[in-house]
Structure formats: C-alpha cells, structure tokens
C-alpha positions in Angstrom: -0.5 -6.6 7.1 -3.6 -6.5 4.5 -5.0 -3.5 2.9 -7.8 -3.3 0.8 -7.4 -6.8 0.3 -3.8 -7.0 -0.3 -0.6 -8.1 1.6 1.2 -5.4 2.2 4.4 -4.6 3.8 5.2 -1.1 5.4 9.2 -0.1 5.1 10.4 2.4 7.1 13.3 3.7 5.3 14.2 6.0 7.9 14.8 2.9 10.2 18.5 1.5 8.5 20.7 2.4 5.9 19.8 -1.0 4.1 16.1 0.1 4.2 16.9 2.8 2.2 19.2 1.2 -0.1 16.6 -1.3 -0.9 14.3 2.1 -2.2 16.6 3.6 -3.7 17.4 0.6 -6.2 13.4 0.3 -7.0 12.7 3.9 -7.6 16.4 4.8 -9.5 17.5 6.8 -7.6 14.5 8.8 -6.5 14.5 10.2 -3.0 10.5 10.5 -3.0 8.4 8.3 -0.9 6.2 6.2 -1.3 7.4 3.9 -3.1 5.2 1.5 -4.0 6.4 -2.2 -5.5 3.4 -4.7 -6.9 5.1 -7.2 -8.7 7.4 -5.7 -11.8 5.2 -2.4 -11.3 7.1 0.4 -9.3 5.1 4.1 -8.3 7.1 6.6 -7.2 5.2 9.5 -4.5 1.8 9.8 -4.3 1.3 11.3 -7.6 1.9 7.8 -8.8 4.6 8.4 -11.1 6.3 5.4 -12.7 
C-alpha cells in the first residue's frame, strides 16, 4: 500500500499473537498504538513519542 508517497504496511496486531509480539519488541514494551517503524526510527502513538 502507498501513502503520501511511501510504501507502507498496515499490521493489525489484534489479528495474532505474533503480530503483537512483533510491536511489542519495536516499541519496548509499549502497549500504545501506532507504532510506526521507518527504517531505525520507531514513534510510539500518535503523539509521536520516540
């Protein structure tokens, strides 16, 4: 999928247990979506915190 010009893919990490284990390990821990991963660049809810 693009958006704004970017390839982006959409993770639904109520879907599977792997999903969310996958989010978990890119925001430490932090149950808050989204989560957003570009490149080495993690932002965590839509506050954008890092």
């Amino acid at each position: 999928m693009t958006k704004q010009g970017k390839d982006v893919e959409y993770i639904d990490v109520f879907e599977s247990s792997k999903n969310l284990d996958a989010m978990l390990k890119h925001s430490d821990g932090v149950r808050k979506v989204p989560v957003i991963v570009a490149g080495d660049d993690v932002t965590i809810g839509f506050e954008g915190q890092t």
